[in-house]
C-alpha positions as CSV (number, residue, x, y, z in Angstrom):
1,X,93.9,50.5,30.0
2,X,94.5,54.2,31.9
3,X,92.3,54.3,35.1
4,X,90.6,57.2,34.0
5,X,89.9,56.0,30.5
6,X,88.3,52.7,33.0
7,X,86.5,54.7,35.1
8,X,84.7,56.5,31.9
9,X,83.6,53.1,30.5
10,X,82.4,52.2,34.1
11,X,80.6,55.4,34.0
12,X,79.0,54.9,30.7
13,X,78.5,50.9,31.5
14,X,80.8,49.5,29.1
15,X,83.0,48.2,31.7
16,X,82.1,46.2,34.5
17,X,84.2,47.2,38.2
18,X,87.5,45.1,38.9
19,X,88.3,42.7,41.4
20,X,91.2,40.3,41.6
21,X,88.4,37.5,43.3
22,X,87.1,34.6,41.7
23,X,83.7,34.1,41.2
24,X,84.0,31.1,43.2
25,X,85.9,33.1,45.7
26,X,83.2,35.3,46.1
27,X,80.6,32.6,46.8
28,X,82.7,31.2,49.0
29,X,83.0,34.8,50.8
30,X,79.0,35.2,50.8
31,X,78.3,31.8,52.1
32,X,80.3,32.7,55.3
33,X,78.9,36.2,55.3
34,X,75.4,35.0,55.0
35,X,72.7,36.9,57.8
36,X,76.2,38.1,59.6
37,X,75.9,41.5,61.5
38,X,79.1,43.5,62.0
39,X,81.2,42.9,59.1
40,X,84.7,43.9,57.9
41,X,86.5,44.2,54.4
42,X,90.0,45.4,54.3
43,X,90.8,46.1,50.9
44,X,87.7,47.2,48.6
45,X,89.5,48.0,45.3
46,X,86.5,48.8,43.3
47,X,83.9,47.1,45.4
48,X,83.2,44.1,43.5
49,X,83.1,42.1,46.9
50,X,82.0,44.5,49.1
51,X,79.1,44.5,47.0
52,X,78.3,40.8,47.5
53,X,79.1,40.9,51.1
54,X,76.9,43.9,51.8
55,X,74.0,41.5,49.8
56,X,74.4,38.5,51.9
57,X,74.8,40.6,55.1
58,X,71.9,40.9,57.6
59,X,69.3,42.9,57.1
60,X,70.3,45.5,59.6
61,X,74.1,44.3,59.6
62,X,77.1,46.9,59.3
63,X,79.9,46.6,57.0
64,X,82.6,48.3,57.4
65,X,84.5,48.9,54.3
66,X,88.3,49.4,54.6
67,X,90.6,51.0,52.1
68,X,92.9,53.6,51.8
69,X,91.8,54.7,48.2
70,X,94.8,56.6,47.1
71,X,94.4,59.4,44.9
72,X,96.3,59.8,41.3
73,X,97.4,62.3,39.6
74,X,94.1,64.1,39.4
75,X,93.9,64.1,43.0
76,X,91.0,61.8,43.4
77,X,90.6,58.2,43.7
78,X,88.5,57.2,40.8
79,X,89.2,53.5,41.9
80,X,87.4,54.9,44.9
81,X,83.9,56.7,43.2
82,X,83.9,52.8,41.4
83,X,83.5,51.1,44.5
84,X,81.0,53.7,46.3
85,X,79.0,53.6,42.9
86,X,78.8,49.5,42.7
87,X,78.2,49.2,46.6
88,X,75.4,51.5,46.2
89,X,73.3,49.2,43.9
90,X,72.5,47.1,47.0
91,X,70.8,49.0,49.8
92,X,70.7,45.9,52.2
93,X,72.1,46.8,55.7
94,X,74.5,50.1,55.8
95,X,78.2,50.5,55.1
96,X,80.4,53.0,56.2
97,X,83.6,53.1,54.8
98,X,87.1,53.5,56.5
99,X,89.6,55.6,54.4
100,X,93.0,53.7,55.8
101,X,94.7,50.7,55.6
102,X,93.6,47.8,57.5
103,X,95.8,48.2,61.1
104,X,95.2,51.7,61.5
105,X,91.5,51.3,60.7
106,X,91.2,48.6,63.7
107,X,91.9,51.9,65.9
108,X,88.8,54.0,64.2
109,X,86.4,54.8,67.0
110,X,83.6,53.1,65.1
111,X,85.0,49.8,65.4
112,X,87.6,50.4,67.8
113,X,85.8,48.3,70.9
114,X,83.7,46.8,68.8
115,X,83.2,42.7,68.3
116,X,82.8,41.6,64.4
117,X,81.5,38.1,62.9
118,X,82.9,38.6,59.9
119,X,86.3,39.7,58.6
120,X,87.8,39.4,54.6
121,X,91.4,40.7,54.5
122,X,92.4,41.5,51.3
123,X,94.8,44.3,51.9
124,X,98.8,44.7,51.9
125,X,100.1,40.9,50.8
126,X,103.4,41.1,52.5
127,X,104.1,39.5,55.3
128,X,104.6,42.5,57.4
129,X,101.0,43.8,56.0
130,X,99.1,40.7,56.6
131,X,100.6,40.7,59.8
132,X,99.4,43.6,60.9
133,X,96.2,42.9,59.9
134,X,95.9,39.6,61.7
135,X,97.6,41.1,65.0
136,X,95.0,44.5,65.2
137,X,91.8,42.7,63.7
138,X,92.1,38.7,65.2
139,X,90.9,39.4,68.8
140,X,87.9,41.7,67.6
141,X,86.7,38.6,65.9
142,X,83.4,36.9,68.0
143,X,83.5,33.6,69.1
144,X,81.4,31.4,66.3
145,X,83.1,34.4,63.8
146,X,85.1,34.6,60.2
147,X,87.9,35.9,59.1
148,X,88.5,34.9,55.6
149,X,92.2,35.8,53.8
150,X,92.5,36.5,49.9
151,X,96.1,35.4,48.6
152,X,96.6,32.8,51.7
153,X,97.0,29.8,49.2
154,X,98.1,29.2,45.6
155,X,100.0,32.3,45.7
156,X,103.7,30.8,46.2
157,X,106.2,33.5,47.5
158,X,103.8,35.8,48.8
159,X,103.5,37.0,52.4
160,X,100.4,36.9,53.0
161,X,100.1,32.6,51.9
162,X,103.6,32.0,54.2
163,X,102.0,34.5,57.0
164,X,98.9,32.3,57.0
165,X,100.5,28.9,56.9
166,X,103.0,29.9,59.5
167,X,100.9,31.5,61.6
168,X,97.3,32.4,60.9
169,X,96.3,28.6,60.4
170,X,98.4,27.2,63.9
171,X,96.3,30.1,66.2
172,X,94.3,27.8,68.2
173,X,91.9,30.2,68.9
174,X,91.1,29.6,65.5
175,X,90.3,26.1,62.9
176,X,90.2,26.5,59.1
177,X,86.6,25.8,57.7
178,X,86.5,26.6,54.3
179,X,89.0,27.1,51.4
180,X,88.4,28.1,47.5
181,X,91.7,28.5,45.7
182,X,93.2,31.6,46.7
183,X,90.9,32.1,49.9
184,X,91.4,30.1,53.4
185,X,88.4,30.7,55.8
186,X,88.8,30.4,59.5
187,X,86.3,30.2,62.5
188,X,86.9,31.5,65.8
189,X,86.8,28.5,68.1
190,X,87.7,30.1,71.7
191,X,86.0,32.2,74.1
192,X,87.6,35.3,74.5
C-alpha cells in the first residue's frame, strides 16, 4: 500500500500506525523504561514505540524522540504527522522530537551534556550506522541505565546483530540484562 493512501486510512482510523517491533518487543522495551526520566528513541518510524515508552516513562520524564523523517514526493513526511498524531494520545511526561539521525542528534544542545537512563536504538542497521550510534550515545548513558538495540539478534547478516555481538555486548562498562527476540538489553554497570 502507497504511504499516502496509509496515511489516509490512519487518518480516518482504518489503519492502525506501523512498527517493525513485536509486541513482545515492546513490553520488553517498557519494562526497562518503566518510571525512567530522560529517555532516548532513535528511530520513531510512525511512533508505535515511542508511544509505549512515553506511557511507561516517569511522570515528569523527557523523551527524546529521534528521527530524521524524510520527506516524499509531496514534500512532507507523512510517516512523520503518523508518529506526532499516535505519541499524542498519551500526555504522560513531555517529548520533544529531534529531526536527525541518531549521531548527529547526540550533538543537539538539548541533550548534548545531558545524562539519559534510557536509550532504544532503532535507527540505521548497518554496521557503520549502529556504530555510530553506540560511539555518540554509549557514554551519555547513567550508571544503573538502558540502552536497548532493535535488530541486535535473530537478524543474521545484518550490522547492527554483528555490531552488537562484536562489540556492543564485550563493553565492560556494560552486561546484557534482558533479551526478546530481536531486542538485546544492556545495563550500564561502571561509574563514569
Amino acid at each position: 500500500m502507497s504511504v499516502p493512501l496509509h496515511y489516509l486510512r490512519w487518518t480516518l482510523g482504518l489503519d492502525a500506525a506501523e512498527t517493525q517491533t513485536t509486541a513482545a518487543e515492546r513490553a520488553c522495551l517498557a519494562k526497562h523504561a518503566t518510571g525512567r526520566r530522560a529517555l532516548v528513541e532513535i528511530g520513531v518510524f510512525e511512533g508505535v514505540t515511542t508511544r509505549v515508552l512515553r506511557e511507561v516513562m516517569a511522570a515528569d520524564g523527557v523523551l527524546f524522540a529521534v528521527d530524521p523523517f524524510f520527506t516524499g514526493r509531496l514534500g512532507v513526511s507523512l510517516h512523520q504527522r503518523i508518529a506526532h498524531g499516535e505519541v499524542a494520545r498519551t500526555r504522560r511526561g513531555r517529548v520533544e522530537w529531534i529531526g536527525a539521525i541518531g549521531r548527529e542528534a547526540a550533538r543537539e544542545p538539548r541533550v548534548a551534556d545531558r545524562d539519559v537512563d534510557f536509550i532504544f536504538v532503532d535507527g540505521d542497521h548497518t554496521w557503520d550506522g549502529i556504530a555510530g550510534d553506540w560511539e555518540a550515545w554509549s557514554g551519555k548513558v547513567a550508571p544503573g541505565g538502558i540502552m536497548a538495540f532493535h535488530d541486535s539478534r535473530e537478524t543474521p547478516g545484518a550490522g547492527s546483530q554483528e555490531f552488537t555481538e562484536q562489540v556492543i555486548t564485550r563493553d565492560p562498562r556494560f552486561t546484557v540484562i534482558d533479551t526478546e527476540f530481536r531486542v538485546t538489553v544492556i545495563q550500564r554497570v561502571t561509574a563514569r
